[in-house]
N, C-alpha and C positions, 0 to 999 in steps of 0.2 A: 504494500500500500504506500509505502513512504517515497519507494521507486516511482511509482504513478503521482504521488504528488509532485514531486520535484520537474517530473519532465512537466507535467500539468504549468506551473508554475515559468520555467523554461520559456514552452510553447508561449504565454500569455507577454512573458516581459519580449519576445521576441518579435510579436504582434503590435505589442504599442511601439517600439523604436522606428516600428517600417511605418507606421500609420501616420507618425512627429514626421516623415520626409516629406520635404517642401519639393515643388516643382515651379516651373517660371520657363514662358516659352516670347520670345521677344529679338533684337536687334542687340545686337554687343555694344554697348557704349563704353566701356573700357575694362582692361586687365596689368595686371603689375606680374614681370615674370623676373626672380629677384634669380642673386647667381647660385643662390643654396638656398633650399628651404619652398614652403609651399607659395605655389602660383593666386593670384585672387583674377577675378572674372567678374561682371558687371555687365547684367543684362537690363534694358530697357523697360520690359513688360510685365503684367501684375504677377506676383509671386502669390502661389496657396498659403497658405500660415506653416511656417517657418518651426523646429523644433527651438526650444524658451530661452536656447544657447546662442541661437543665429540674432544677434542685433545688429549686426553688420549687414549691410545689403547687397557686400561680397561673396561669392561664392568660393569656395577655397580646392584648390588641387594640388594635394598628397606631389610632394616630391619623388617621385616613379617613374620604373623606364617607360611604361604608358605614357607618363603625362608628359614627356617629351612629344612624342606623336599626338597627341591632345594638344597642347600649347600649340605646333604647327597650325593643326585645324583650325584653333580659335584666329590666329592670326591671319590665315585666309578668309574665311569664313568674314571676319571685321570689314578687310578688301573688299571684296565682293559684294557687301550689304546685305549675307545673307542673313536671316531669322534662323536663331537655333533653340530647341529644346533642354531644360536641363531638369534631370532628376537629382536631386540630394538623397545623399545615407540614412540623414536621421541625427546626424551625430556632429559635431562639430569637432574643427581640426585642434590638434594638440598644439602646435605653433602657432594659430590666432582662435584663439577657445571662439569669438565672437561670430564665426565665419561657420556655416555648415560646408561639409566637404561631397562633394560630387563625385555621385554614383554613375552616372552617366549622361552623357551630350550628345543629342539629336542634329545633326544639320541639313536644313531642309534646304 
């Protein structure tokens, strides 16, 4: 029984973190790509409600071999004018607490 509470439990705090991810679909109005440490992104259009850690209107991307290939994107993507999607984690980044970090980016 104890076994079944704990995943019980598990399951539920794993449910509320995904349901805190903010989403924001819009025009890039600017990003800071610093020479270590995480990327910020700034998109133009309305954001869902943000988990209670996001007060920043930055979007944060994790220092990663990914996010080299992401950062690329973003800076074309600004070029071009195109409108891009972003999904947040839920969680906000350890090197700017105030920023949720990005689970994925759409470009349309």
């Amino acid at each position: 029984m104890k076994r079944v509470h704990l995943f019980a439990t598990a399951l539920i705090m794993t449910g509320t973190s995904s349901a805190r991810a903010s989403e924001q679909a819009g025009l890039i109005t600017g990003y800071t790509i610093p020479v270590g440490g995480s990327a910020a992104l700034l998109v133009d259009g309305p954001r869902s409600t943000p988990p209670a850690c996001a007060t920043d209107p930055y979007w944060s991307i994790p220092d990663t071999v990914s996010a080299e290939r992401l950062v690329a994107a973003i800076i074309t993507a600004k070029a071009m004018g195109k409108t891009v999607s972003v999904v947040g984690t839920g969680n906000c980044d350890v090197t700017h607490p105030s920023r949720e970090q990005v689970a994925w980016i759409g470009f349309d």
